[in-house]
C-alpha positions in Angstrom: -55.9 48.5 68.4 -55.0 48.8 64.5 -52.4 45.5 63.9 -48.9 46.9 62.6 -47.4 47.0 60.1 -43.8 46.0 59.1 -41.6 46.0 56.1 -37.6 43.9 55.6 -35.5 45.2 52.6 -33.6 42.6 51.4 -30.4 42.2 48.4 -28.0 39.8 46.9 -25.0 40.0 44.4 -26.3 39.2 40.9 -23.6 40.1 38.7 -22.2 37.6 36.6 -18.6 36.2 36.5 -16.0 36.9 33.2 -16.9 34.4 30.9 -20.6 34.1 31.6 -22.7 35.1 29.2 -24.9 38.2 28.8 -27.6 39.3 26.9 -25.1 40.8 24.2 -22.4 38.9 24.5 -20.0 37.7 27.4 -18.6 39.2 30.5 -15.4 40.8 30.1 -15.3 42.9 33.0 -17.6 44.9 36.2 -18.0 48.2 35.6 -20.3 48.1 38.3 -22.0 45.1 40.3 -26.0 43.9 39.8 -27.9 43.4 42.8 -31.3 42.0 43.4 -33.2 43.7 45.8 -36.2 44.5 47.3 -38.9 44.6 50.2 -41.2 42.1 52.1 -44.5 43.9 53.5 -46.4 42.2 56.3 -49.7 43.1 56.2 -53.1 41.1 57.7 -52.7 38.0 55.9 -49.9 36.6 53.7 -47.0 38.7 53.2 -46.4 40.7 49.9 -43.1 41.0 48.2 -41.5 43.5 45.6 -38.0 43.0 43.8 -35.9 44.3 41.3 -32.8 42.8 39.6 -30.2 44.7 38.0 -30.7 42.3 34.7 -32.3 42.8 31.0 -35.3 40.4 31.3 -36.9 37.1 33.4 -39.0 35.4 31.1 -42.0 32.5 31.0 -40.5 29.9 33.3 -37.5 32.1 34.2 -40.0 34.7 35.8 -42.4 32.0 37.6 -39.0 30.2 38.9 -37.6 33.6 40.3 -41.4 34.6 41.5 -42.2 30.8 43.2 -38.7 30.8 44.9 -39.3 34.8 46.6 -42.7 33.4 47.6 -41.6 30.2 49.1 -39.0 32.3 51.4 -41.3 34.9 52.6 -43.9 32.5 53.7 -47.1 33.3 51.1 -48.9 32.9 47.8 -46.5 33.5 44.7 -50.0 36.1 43.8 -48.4 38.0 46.3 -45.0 38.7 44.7 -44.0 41.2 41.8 -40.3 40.6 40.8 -39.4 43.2 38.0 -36.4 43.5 35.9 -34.4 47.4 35.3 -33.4 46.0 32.0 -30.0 46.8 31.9 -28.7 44.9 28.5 -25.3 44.6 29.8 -26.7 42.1 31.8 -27.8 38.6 31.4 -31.8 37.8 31.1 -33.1 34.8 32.2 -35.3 32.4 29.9 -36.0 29.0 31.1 -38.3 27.8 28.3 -36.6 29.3 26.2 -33.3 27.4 26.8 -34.9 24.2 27.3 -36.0 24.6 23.4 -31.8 25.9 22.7 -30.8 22.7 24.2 -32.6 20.6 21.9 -30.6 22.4 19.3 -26.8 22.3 21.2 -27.1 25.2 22.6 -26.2 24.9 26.6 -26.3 28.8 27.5 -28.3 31.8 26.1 -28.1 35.2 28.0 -26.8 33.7 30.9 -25.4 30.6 32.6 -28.5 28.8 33.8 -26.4 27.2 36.9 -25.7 31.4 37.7 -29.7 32.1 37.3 -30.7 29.3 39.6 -27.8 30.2 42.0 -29.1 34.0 42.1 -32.8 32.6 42.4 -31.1 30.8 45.8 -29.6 34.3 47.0 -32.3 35.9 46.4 -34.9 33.5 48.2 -32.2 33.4 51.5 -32.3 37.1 51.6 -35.7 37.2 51.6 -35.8 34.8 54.9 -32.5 36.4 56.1 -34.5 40.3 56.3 -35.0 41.9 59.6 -38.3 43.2 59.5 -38.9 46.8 61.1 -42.0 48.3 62.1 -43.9 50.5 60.0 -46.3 53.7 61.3 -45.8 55.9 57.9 -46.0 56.0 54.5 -45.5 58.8 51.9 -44.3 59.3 48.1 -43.1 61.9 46.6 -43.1 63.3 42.7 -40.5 65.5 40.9 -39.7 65.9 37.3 -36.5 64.6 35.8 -34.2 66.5 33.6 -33.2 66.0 29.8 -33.1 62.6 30.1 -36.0 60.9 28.7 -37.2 60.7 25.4 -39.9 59.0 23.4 -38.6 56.5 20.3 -41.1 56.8 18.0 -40.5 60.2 16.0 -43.0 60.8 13.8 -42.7 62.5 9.9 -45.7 64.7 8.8 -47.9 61.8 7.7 -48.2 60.4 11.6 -45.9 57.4 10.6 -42.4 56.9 12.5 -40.1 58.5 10.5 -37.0 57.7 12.9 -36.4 55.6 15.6 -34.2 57.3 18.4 -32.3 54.9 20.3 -30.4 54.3 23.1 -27.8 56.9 21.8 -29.8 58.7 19.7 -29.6 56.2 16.4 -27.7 56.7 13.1 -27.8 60.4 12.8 -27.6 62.2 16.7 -28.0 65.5 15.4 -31.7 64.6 13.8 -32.4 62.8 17.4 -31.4 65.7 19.4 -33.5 68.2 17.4 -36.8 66.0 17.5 -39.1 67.0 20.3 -39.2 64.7 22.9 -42.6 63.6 22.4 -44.1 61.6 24.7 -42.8 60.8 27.8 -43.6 60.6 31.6 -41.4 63.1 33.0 -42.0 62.0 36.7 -40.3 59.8 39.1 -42.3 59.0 41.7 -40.8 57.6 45.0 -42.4 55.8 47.8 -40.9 55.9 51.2 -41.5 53.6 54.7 -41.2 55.2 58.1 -40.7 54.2 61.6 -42.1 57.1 62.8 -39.2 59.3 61.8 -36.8 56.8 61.2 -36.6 55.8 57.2 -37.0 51.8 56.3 -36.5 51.8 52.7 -37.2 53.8 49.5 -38.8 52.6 46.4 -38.3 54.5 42.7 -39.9 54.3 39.6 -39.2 56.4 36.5 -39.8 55.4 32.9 -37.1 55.5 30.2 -34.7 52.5 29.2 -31.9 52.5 31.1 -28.7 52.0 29.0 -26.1 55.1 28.3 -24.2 52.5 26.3 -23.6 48.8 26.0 -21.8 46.1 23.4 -18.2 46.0 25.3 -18.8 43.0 27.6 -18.9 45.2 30.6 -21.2 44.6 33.1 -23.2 47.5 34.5 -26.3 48.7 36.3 -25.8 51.6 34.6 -27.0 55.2 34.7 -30.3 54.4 37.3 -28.6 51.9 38.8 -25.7 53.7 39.7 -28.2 56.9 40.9 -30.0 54.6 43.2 -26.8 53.3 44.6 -25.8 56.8 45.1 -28.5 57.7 46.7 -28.5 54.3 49.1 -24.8 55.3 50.0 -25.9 59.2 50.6 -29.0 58.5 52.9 -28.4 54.9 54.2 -31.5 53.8 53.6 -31.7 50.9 51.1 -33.2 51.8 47.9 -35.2 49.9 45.4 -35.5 50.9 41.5 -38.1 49.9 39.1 -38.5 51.1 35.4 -41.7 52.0 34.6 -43.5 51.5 31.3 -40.5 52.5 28.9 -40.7 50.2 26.0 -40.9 53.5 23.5 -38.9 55.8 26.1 -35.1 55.8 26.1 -31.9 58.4 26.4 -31.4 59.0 22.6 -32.3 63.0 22.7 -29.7 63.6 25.0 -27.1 60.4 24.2 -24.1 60.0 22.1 -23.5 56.8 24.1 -19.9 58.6 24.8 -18.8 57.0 28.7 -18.7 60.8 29.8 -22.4 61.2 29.3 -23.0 57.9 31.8 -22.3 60.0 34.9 -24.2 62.8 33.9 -27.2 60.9 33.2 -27.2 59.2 35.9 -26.8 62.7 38.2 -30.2 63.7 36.5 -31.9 60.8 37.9 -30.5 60.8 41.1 -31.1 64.8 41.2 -34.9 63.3 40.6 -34.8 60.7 43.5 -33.5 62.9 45.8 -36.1 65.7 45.0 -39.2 63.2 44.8 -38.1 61.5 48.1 -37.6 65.5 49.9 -41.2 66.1 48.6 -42.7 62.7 50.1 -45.4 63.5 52.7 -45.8 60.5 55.2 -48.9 59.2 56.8 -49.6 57.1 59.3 -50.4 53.5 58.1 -51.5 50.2 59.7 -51.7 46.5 58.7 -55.5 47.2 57.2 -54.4 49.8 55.0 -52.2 47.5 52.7 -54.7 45.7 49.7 -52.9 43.8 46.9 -55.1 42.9 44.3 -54.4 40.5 40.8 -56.0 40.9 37.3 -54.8 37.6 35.0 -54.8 38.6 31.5 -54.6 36.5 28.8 -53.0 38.7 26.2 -53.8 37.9 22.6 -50.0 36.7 20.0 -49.7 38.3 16.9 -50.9 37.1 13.9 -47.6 37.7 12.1 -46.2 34.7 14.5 -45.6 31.8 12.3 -45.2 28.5 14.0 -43.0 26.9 11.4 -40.9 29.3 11.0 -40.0 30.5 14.2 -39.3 26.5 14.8 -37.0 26.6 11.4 -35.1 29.8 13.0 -34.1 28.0 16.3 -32.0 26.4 14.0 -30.2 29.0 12.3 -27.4 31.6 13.2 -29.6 33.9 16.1 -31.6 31.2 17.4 -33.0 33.3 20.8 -35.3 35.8 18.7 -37.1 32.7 17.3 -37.0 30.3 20.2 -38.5 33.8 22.5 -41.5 33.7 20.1 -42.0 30.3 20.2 -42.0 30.4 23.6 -44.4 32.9 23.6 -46.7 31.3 21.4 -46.9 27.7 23.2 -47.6 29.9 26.5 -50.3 31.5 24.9 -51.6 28.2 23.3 -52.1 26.6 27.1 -54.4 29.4 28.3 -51.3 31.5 30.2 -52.3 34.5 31.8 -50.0 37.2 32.9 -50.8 38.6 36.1 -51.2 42.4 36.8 -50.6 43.5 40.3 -52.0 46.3 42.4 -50.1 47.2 45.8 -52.7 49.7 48.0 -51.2 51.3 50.5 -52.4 55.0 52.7 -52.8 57.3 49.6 -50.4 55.2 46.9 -51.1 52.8 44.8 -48.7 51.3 42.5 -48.9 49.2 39.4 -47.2 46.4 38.3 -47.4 45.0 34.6 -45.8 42.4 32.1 -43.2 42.6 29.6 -42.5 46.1 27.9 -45.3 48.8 28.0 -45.3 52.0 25.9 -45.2 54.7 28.0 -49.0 55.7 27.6 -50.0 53.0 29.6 -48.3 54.8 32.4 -49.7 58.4 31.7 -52.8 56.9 31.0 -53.2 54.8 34.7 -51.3 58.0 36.5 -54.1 60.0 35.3 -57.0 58.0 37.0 -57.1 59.3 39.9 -56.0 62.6 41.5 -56.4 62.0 45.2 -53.5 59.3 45.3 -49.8 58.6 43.9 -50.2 56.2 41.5 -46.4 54.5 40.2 -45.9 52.4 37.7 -43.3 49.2 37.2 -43.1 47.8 33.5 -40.8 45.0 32.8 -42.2 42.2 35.0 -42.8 38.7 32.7 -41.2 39.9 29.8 -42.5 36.8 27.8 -44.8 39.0 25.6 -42.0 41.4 25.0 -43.4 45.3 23.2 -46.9 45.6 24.6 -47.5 48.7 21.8 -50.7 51.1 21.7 -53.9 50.4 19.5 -52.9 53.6 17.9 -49.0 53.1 17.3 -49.3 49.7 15.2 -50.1 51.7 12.2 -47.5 54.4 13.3 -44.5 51.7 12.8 -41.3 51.7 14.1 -38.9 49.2 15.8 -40.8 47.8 18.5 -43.9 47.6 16.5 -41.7 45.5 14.0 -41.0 42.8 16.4 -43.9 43.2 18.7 -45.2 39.6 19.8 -48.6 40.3 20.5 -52.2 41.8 18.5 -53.2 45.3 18.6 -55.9 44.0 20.7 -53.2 44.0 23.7 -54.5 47.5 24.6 -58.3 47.2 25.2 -57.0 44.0 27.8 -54.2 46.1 29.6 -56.7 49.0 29.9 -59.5 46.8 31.8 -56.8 45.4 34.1 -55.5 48.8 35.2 -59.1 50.2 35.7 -59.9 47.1 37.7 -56.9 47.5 39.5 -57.2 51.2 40.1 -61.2 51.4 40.7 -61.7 54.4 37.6 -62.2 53.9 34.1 -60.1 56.0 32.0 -63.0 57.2 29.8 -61.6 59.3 26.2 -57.9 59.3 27.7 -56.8 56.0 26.6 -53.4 54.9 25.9 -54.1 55.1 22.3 -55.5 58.9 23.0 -52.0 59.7 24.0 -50.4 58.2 21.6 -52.3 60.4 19.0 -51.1 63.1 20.6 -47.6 62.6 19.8 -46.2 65.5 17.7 -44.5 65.3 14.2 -41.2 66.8 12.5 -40.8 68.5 9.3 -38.6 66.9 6.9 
């Protein structure tokens, strides 16, 4: 007889106190709380575990802290965990390299209290050995389209450069952002369900776009998918996990003034999504056997433009996280660090789980590899390496090129991992393939 399967959601609080600081400044009220939450699978062999937490980033040590303590609860290999951030930026971001180099300098706190981080970690890692497991015969996912929500950053002028960058609400002239196509984007959600027979265990989500309506007033929120996931969780009862997929050149800015009304109504478009992908999900039956989880370690290649002594010279001046990030980055990369890329395989799904901030291609590019399964996508894992940009879109320009930590080689590594990962090689419809595609604007 097949071995079952079984799957435990877990969550803890994770919002800050007033006072603490935040990725933007400090907490001056809860809109709404941050939660980290997730699910442990028990397949044959070690147990597998996927998180999210309601906060703008867990980098270098930060991320292998939070990943190590999740591990150690659940009883298994920290391989075997992929712990993702929604990357709320009214939120605090956790960076314990980087603040060991900010205390050298005076500096005792940067994005959030590192007692508060550690404490979380904790809350985290008892939830994870506090979960009832359930058993698990079926599992399904479901796809639907979300509406006028997401758009792509870049927008390009007639010469195939960026022209305009279109951000969270809609950038210095709204009425320019709104009238640029959307260019490229991945309209999909994708969710992925876990059945006791008919009973529900826990839904998983995963769309790509950032996920700020608007931020910069010291109030705490999970924001517009935050607060359609806890919608949906509160409509079905069945605890619901979001991830955001590969949105480092996707956000709200075609549809955003970043006025407070528009935060509900964004967030009714998502949760209009979930519901519809979740109503579309077709389960199958599933056992033990049927679950892989496989690793690709990528060493992805810094940026040229990173200069040592000066990034060591700006630690020391007014904005000392920028530089201290990219120092970080660098000494990483100088001890052989590789990032690891995940692939959870389960009856008809897989989904992928990668590093810092993807463009969107990398999604579009992976969900078109194969036909005969769901594939979903989770950026915003390790965010050490921060933009992880196109081959194509470094000559394009635009913010996140600008500041981009790593070498347009970054593509051709990502690419080999997510073909390994998935078993098909994505042939002429590479990420930078899609990016070429992305139409321009008069001016």
């Amino acid at each position: 007889m097949p071995a079952p399967f079984a799957v435990a959601p877990f969550e803890c609080d994770a919002t800050p106190d007033i006072g603490h600081p935040i990725a933007y400044g400090t907490v001056e009220g809860v809109d709404d709380p941050l939660s980290c939450r997730g699910v442990v699978l028990y397949p044959d062999g070690l147990p597998i575990v996927l998180a999210t937490i309601d906060w703008i980033g867990l980098y270098h040590n930060g991320y292998d802290l939070f990943r190590t303590a999740l591990a150690d609860a659940a009883g298994t290999s920290p391989e075997r965990v992929a712990i993702h951030t929604i990357h709320q930026h009214e939120a605090p971001g956790f960076d314990a390299t980087t603040e060991t180099m900010l205390y050298g300098h005076g500096i005792e706190s940067f994005r959030v209290d590192p007692r508060f981080a550690r404490e979380t970690i904790r809350a985290a890692a008892d939830a994870v050995r506090a979960a009832n497991s359930s058993p698990c015969t079926h599992v399904g996912a479901g796809v639907a389209a979300v509406d006028r929500v997401a758009s792509n950053r870049q927008v390009l002028g007639p010469d195939g450069t960026c022209c305009y960058v279109r951000y969270t609400s809609g950038g210095s002239d709204f009425e320019f952002a709104q009238r640029a196509p959307e260019g490229v984007i991945d309209p999909e959600l994708v969710a992925v369900g876990f059945w006791n027979h008919e009973e529900p265990i826990a839904a998983l989500t995963y769309y790509a776009t950032h996920p700020q309506s608007y931020y910069r007033n010291g109030l705490v929120t999970c924001d517009f998918p935050g607060i359609a996931r806890n919608r949906r969780e509160s409509e079905t009862g069945v605890p619901h996990i979001h991830f955001t997929g590969a949105a480092a050149n996707v956000t709200a800015g075609k549809y955003n003034d970043g006025s407070e009304e528009l935060r509900p109504i964004l967030a009714d478009r998502v949760a209009t999504g979930m519901r519809t992908a979740w109503e579309n999900a077709n389960p199958r039956p599933i056992n033990a056997s049927d679950v892989a989880w496989t690793v690709e370690r990528v060493g992805l290649p810094p940026s040229a433009d990173l200069d040592r002594a000066e990034l060591v010279d700006g630690i020391a001046e007014e904005s000392p996280g920028p530089p201290a990030r990219g120092l970080a980055w660098l000494r990483r990369c100088d001890l052989g660090h590789r990032i690891p890329i995940t692939g959870l395989h389960l009856s008809g799904v897989t989904v992928l789980h990668l590093p810092g901030e993807p463009f969107v291609e990398y999604q579009l590019a992976a969900r078109a590899l194969d036909d005969t399964q769901t594939i979903a996508v989770a950026g915003y894992g390790d965010g050490g390496p921060g933009y992880l940009p196109t081959r194509a879109a470094f000559p394009m320009g635009g913010y996140e090129v600008d500041v981009a930590k790593v070498d347009p080689a970054v593509e051709s590594m990502l690419q080999r991992a997510i073909e390994r990962i998935v078993g098909e090689s994505m042939g002429d419809r590479t990420p930078s393939a899609i990016t070429n595609s992305k139409p321009r604007v008069d001016q």
